[in-house]
N, C-alpha and C positions, 0 to 999 in steps of 0.2 A: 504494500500500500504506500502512494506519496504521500508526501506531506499535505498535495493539494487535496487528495481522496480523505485525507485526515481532518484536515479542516470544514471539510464539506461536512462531514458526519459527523465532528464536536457538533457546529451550527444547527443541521438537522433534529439533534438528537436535545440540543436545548430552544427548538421552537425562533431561531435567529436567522436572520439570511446573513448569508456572508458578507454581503455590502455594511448591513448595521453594525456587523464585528468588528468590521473595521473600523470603522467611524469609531465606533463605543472606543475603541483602543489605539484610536490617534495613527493607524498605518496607513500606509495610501492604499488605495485600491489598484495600483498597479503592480503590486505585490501578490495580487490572486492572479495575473497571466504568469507572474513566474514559477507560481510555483507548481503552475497548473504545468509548467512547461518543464518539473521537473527539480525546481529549483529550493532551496528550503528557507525558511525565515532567519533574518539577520539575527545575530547572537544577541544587541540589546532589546530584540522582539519575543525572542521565545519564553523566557518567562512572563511579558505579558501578555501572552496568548495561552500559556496557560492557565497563570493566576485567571484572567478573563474567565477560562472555563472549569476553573477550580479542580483543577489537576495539576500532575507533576510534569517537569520540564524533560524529564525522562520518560514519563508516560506519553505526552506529546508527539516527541521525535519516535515513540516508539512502532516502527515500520508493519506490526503483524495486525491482526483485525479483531485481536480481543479486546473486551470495554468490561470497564468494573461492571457488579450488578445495578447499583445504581445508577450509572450512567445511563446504560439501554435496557432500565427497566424491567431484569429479570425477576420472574417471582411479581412483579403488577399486571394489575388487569388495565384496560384501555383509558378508564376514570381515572384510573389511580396515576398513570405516566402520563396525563392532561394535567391532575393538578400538581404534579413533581414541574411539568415545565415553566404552569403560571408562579410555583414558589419561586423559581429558579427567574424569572423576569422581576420581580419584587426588586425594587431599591434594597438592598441588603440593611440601612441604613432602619429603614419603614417595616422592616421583616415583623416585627416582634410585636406592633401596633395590628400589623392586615391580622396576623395570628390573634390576639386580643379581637377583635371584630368579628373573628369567624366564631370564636370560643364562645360569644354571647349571646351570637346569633342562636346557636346550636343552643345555648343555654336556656334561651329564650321560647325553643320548641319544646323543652324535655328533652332533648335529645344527648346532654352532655352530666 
């Protein structure tokens, strides 16, 4: 797998098109023909591209096609890896507030 196949399937797999990945992390976007062409990301890029995807920079670069469970959702059902993505869009900042909202919601049916 390239690195371009890699990047494609972090993106994928957290709900992101590749264009917004970039932007969210400051690289240009002529950075996806290189790597599409085989090329790999500059050294002061690859930990922002992973920190971006909350993985490791070894994980990253790593060339074969297995993904933690969490990442592609082993063990969830189709609900469950929809709201694994909307958490994963969440302001990391605002995480712990949407979490509190949902908790009262639920609270608020019986349901917690």
């Amino acid at each position: 797998m390239v690195f371009y196949d890699k990047f494609l399937s972090l993106c994928e797999e957290n709900g992101i098109s590749p264009s917004r990945a970039l932007t969210d992390m400051g690289i240009s976007k002529g950075s996806l023909s290189r790597w599409k062409e085989g090329g790999k990301p500059l050294n002061e890029n690859k930990k922002l591209i992973a920190d971006y995807f909350g993985i490791s920079v070894t994980e990253l670069l790593d060339e074969t096609t297995k993904k933690t469970a969490a990442m592609n959702g082993d063990g969830l059902n189709e609900k469950e890896v929809e709201w694994l993505k909307l958490y994963r869009l969440m302001p990391e900042g605002r995480r712990a507030e949407y979490l509190a909202m949902l908790e009262a919601a639920l609270k608020a049916q019986g349901l917690s």
